[in-house]
C-alpha positions as CSV (number, residue, x, y, z in Angstrom):
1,X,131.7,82.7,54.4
2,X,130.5,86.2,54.0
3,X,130.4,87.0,50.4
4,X,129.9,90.8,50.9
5,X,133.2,91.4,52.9
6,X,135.4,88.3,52.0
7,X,135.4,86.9,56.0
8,X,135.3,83.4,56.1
9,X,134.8,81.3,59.1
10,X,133.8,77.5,59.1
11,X,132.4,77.6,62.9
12,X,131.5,80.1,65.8
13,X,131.9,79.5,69.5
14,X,128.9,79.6,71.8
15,X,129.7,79.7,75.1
16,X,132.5,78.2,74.8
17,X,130.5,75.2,72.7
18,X,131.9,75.4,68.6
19,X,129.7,75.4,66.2
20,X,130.1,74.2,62.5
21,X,128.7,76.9,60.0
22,X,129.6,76.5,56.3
23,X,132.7,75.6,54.4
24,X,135.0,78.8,54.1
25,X,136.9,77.2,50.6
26,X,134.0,79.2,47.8
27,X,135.3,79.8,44.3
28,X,135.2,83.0,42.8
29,X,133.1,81.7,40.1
30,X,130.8,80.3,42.5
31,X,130.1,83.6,44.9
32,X,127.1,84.7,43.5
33,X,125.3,81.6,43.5
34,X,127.0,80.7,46.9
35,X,125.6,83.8,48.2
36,X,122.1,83.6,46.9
37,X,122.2,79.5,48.5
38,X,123.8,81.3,52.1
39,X,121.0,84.0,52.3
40,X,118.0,81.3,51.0
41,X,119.3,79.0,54.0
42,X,119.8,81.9,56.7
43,X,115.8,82.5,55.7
44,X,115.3,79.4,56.2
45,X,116.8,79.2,59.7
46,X,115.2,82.9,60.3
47,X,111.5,81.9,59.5
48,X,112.6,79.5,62.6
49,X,113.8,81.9,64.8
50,X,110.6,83.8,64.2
51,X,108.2,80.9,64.6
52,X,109.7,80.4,68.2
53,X,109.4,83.8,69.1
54,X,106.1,84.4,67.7
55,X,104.9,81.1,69.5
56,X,106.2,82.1,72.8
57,X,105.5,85.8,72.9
58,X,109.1,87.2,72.8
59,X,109.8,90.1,71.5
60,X,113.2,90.2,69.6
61,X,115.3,93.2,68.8
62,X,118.3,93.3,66.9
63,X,120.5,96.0,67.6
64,X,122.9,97.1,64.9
65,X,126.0,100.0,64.8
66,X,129.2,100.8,63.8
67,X,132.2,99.4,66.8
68,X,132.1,102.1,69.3
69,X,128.6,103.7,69.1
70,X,128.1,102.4,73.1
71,X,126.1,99.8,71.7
72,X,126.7,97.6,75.1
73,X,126.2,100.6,77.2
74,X,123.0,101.1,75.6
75,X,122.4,97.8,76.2
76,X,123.6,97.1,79.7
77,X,121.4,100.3,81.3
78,X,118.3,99.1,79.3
79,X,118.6,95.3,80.7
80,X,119.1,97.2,84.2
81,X,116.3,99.2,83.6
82,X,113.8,97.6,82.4
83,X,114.3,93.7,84.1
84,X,112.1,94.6,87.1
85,X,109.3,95.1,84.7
86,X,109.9,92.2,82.0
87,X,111.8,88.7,81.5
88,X,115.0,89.8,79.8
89,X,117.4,88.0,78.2
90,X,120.3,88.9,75.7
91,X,122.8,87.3,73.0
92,X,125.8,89.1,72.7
93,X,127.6,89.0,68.9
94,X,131.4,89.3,69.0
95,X,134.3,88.2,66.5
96,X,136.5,87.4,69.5
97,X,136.2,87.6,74.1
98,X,132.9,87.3,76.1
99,X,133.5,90.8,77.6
100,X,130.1,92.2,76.7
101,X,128.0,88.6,77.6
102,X,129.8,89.1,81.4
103,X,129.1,92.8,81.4
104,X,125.3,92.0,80.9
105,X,125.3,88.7,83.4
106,X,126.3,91.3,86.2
107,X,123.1,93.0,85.9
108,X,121.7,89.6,86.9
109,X,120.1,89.1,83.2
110,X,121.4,85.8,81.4
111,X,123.2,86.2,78.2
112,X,124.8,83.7,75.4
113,X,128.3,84.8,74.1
114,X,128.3,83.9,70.3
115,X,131.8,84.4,68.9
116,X,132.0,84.5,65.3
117,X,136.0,84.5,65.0
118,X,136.7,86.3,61.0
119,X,132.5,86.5,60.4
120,X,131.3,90.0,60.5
121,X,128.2,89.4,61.3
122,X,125.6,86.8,63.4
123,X,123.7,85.0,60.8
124,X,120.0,83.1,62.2
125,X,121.2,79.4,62.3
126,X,123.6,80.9,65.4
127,X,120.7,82.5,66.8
128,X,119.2,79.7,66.6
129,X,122.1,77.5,68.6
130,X,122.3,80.3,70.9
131,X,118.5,80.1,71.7
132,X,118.8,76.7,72.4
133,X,121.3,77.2,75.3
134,X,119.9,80.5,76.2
135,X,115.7,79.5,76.7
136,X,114.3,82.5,76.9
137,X,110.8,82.8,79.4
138,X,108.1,83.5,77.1
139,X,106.3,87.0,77.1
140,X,110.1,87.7,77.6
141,X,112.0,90.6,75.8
142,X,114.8,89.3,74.2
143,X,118.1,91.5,72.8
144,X,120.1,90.5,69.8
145,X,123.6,92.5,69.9
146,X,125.2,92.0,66.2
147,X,128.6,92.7,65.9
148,X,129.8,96.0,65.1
149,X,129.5,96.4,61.5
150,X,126.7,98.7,59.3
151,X,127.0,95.9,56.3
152,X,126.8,92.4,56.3
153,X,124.2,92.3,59.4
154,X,121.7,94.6,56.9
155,X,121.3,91.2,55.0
156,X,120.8,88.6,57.5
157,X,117.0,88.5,58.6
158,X,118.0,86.8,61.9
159,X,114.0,86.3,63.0
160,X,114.0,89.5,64.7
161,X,111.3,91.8,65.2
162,X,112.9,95.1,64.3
163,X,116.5,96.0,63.4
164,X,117.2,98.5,66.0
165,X,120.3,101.0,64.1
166,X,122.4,102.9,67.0
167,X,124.3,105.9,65.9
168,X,126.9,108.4,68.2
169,X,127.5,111.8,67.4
170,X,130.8,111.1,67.5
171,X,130.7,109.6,64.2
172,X,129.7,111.4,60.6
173,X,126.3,112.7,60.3
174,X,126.2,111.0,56.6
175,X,126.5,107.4,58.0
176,X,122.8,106.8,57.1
177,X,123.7,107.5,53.3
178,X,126.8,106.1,53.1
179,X,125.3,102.6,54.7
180,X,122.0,102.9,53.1
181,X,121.1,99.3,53.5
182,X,121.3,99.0,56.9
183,X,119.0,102.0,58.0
184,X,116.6,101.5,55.3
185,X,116.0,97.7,56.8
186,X,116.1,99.5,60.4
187,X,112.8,100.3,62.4
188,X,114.3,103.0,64.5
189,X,117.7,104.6,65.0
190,X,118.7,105.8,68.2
191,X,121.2,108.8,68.3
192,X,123.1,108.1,71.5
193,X,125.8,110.4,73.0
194,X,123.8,113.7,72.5
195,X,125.2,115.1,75.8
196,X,128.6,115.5,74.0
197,X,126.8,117.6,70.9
198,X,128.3,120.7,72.8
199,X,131.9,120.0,72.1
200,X,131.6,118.0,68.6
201,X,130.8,119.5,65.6
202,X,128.1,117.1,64.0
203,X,125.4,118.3,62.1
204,X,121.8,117.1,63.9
205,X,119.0,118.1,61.2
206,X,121.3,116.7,59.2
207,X,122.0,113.6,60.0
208,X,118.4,113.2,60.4
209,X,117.4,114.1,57.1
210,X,119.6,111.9,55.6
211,X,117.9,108.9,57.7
212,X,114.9,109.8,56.5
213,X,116.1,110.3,52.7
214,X,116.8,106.7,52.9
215,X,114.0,105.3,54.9
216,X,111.0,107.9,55.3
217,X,109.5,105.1,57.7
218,X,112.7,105.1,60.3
219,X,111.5,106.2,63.8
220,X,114.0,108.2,65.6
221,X,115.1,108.3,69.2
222,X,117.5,110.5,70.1
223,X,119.6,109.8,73.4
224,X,122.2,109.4,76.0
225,X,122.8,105.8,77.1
226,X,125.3,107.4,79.9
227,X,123.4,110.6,81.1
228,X,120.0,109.0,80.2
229,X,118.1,111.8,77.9
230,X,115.6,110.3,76.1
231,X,115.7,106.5,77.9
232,X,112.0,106.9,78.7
233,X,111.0,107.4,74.9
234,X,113.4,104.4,73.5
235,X,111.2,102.3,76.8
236,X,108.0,103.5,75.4
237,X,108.8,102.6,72.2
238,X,109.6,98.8,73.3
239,X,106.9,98.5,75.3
240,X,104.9,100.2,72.0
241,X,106.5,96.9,70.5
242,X,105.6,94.6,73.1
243,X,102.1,95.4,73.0
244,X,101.4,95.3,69.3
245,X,102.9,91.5,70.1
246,X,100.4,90.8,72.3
247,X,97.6,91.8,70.3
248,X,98.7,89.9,67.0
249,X,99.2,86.7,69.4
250,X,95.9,87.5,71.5
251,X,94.1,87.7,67.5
């Protein structure tokens, strides 16, 4: 159960596979501890996660945004992109369908459908399920797409790399302060569907002051996932990524 937002869920589908997660029935009385127990275990499973990437030179991202940022379109011309270059693989975090996971197998890259049913968010013992069925290559590049939510997935160190926040113009330019959490724990936020700045009225300098107000660290990338302004910096900055991989696993 997800103590932040009330969702409760007791398993998660994987492919079609269900998975057992925790016991939905949690007292009032009990949510703090509960929570505290959920988020000790998740680290747990995360520390896991990490281990296996770090072991096999896989570079996880875990990509994070409000429903209807163009997360999956992001996603689905990066995968395209970049898969000549670099082993690719993706898991795809939805409450219900496998629309996205089939959107990203027709660019020819394997992906794991996770379906969390009433949980907002993927949690690391998933990822960890999903890994198993997924088997990533190693020095592979693998994409973690939460489900659309800017709160609960700011809490759940899933064994990623770097949180990877995606926001659209077509949303409020004070997102980053009103969901401080998640773009303080964020490496980078991408500011995807610039090419429609001309007819909204959103507030650039802005926006990106307020990202930085909350996390002075936060790289940001703006872009177009459909016209393709600033792909080639959001590459560099992966392959940026990669490399600094290499050379902690080379040392």
């Amino acid at each position: 159960m997800c103590t932040d937002c009330g969702c409760g869920t007791d398993s998660v589908t994987i492919d079609g596979h269900r998975h057992h997660v925790h016991d939905p029935h949690i007292s009032d009385g009990r949510k703090v501890r509960i929570e505290v127990d959920i988020l000790a275990k998740n680290d747990e499973y995360a520390a896991r996660n990490r281990g296996f990437f770090a072991g096999r030179g896989i570079l996880a991202l875990n990509l994070v945004s409000s429903p209807g940022s163009g997360k999956t379109t992001l996603l689905t011309r990066t995968v395209d992109d970049l898969k000549s270059s670099v082993s690719v693989a993706v898991i795809e975090g939805d409450q219900q369908t496998a629309n996205d996971a089939e959107r990203i197998r027709a660019t020819g890259v394997p992906a794991v459908q996770i379906n969390t049913g009433k949980g907002c968010h993927l949690d690391a013992h998933m990822v960890g399920h999903a890994l198993e069925r997924l088997a990533p290559q190693t020095d592979s590049l693998l994409f973690i797409e939460n489900v659309g939510n800017l709160v609960c997935p700011a809490e759940f160190d899933l064994g990623e790399a770097a949180k990877v926040a995606i926001l659209s113009v077509t949303e409020g330019e004070d997102k980053p302060i009103k969901y401080p959490d998640m773009f303080h724990a964020a490496d980078v936020m991408l500011l995807n569907k610039i090419d429609l700045l001309p007819y909204l009225d959103f507030d650039v300098e802005k926006c990106l002051g307020y990202a930085l107000r909350v996390n002075p660290d936060i790289q940001i990338i703006p872009i177009s996932a459909t016209r393709g302004d600033g792909l080639d910096d959001w590459y560099r900055w992966i392959a940026g990524r990669r490399a600094g991989l290499k050379r902690t696993k080379e040392v």
